[in-house]
C-alpha positions as CSV (number, residue, x, y, z in Angstrom):
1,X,57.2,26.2,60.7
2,X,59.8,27.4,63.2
3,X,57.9,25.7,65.7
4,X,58.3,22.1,63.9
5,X,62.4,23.1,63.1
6,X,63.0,23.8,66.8
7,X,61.8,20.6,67.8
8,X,63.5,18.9,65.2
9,X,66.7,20.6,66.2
10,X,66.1,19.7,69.8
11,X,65.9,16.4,69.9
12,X,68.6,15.6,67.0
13,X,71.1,17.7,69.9
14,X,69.4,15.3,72.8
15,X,69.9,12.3,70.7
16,X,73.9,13.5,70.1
17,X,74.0,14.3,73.6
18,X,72.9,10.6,75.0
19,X,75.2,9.2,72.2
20,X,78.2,10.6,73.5
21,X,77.0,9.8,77.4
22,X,76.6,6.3,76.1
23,X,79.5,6.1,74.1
24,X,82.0,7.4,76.5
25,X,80.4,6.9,79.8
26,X,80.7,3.1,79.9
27,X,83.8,2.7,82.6
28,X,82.2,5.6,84.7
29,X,79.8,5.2,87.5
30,X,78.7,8.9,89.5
31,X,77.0,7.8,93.0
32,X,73.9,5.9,92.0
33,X,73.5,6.0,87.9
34,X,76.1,5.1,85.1
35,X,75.9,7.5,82.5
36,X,75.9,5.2,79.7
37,X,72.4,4.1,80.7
38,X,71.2,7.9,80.6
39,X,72.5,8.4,77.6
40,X,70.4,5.6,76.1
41,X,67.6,7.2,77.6
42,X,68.4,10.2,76.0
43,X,68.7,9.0,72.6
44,X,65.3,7.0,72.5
45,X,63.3,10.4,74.0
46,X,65.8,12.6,71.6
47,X,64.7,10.0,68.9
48,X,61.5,10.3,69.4
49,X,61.3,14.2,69.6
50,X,63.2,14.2,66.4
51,X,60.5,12.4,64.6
52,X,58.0,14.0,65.6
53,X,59.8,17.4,64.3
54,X,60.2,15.9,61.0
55,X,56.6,15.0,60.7
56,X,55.7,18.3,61.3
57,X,58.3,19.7,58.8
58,X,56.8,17.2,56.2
59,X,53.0,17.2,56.9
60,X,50.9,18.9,54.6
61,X,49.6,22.7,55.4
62,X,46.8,22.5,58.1
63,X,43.5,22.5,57.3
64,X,43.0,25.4,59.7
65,X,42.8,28.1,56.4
């Protein structure tokens, strides 16, 4: 269960994290990317990550025994 709660936790901070590059990273531009634009790839692979955390928190017991 630790296991499904760390990856939970991971990819709600790597959604928050691409949020706040996308939010306040739209005027800048380092050398070759704009961080807005990584930060809205961080929040679809933090979004996904965080789904698939909660459905292994909610999933019922495996059938392993």
């Amino acid at each position: 269960m630790a296991s499904a709660r760390k990856t939970l936790f991971t990819g709600s901070l790597t959604f928050v994290v691409g949020l706040a590059l996308w939010l306040f990273g739209l005027d800048e531009e380092i050398f070759v990317f704009t961080p807005s634009k990584i930060g809205v790839v961080l929040m679809v692979i933090g979004g996904v990550e965080a789904l698939y955390g909660l459905y292994k928190v909610l999933r019922p017991g495996d059938a392993r025994g």
